[in-house]
Structures are given as C-alpha cells and as structure tokens.
N, C-alpha and C positions, 0 to 999 in steps of 0.2 A: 240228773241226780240218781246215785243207787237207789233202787224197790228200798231195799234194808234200811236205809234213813229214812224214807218217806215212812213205812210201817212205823219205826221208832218216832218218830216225830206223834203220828196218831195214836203207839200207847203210851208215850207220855202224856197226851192231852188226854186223852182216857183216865190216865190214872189223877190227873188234878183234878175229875170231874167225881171221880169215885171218893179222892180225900173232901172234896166239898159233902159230897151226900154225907160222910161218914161222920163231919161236923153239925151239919146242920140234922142227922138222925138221933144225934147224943150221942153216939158208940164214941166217942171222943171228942175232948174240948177242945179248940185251937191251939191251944197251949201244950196238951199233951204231943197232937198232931205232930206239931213243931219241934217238939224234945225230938219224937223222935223219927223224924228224918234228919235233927240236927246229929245225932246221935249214929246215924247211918253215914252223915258227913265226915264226923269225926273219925270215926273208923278207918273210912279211904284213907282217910290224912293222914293216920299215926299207922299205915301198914307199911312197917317194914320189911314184911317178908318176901314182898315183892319188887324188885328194881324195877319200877315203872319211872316211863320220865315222864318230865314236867307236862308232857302233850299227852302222854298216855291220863295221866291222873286227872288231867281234866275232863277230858273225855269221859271217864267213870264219874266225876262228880257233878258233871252236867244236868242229868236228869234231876240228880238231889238237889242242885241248887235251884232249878226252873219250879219244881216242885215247893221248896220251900218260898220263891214270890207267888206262886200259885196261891199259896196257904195267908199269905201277909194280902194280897188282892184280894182274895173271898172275904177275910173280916175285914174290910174297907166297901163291899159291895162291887168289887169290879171284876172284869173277865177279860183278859185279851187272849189276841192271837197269839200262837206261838210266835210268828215272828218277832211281836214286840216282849216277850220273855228272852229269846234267845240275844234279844242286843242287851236287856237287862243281864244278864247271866255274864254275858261279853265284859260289861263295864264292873262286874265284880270280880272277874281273875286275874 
C-alpha cells in the first residue's frame, strides 16, 4: 500500500477522534458537528467548477462521509476501525 494512504487513513482517524473531543468538550453539539461536514459534503457535490469524475469525487468525499459515521458512531457510544467505516462509506456510494 502507498506511505500516503496509510498516513491518510491515520489523519482521518485523528480527525474523528478530535470531532469526538470537540463534542463531548461542548465547542459543539452533534448536531452542529454534522451540519457541518454535511455542509463540506454538499459543496464537493454541487462543484461545478471542476470536471471531476465520478471516482475522482468520491475519493474527495471519502473522508467527509467516514467522518460523518464517525460522528453518528460517537452519539451511539461506539468506535470502530477504519476498516469497518470504509466498507460503511463503500455501501453508501
């Protein structure tokens, strides 16, 4: 496997680990959290300005979607592996 996916794979678990603190510190309620990486989703989706295809846009909206079961896992109490986000993420595109 590329160094650069393996690095990418550990800051996205980084950063679901940073959106947990950042709910459970109050700087944010789940609900904000979620507006706005859904908010970060939408954006990718509705960017015109760049001819990306269909593999390319996923690939950017990967991290946003891993993150956002991130965020639906933490106010349920639970935690997985990345692996078991990335087959979730898999069955949503």
């Amino acid at each position: 496997m590329n160094t650069a996916n393996l690095q990418l794979k550990g800051l996205i678990m980084a950063m679901a680990s940073i959106c947990d603190a950042i709910v459970e510190k109050e700087l944010l309620t789940s609900e904000e959290l979620n507006a706005a990486l859904s908010k970060a989703k939408k954006a990718v989706e509705e960017d015109d300005d760049h001819e990306l295809s269909d593999a390319n846009r996923a690939a950017i909206l990967f991290p946003i979607r891993l993150l956002l079961l991130a965020e639906e896992a933490g106010r349920k109490g639970e935690r997985l592996k990345f692996s078991d986000y990335a087959k979730l993420v898999a069955k949503l595109s």
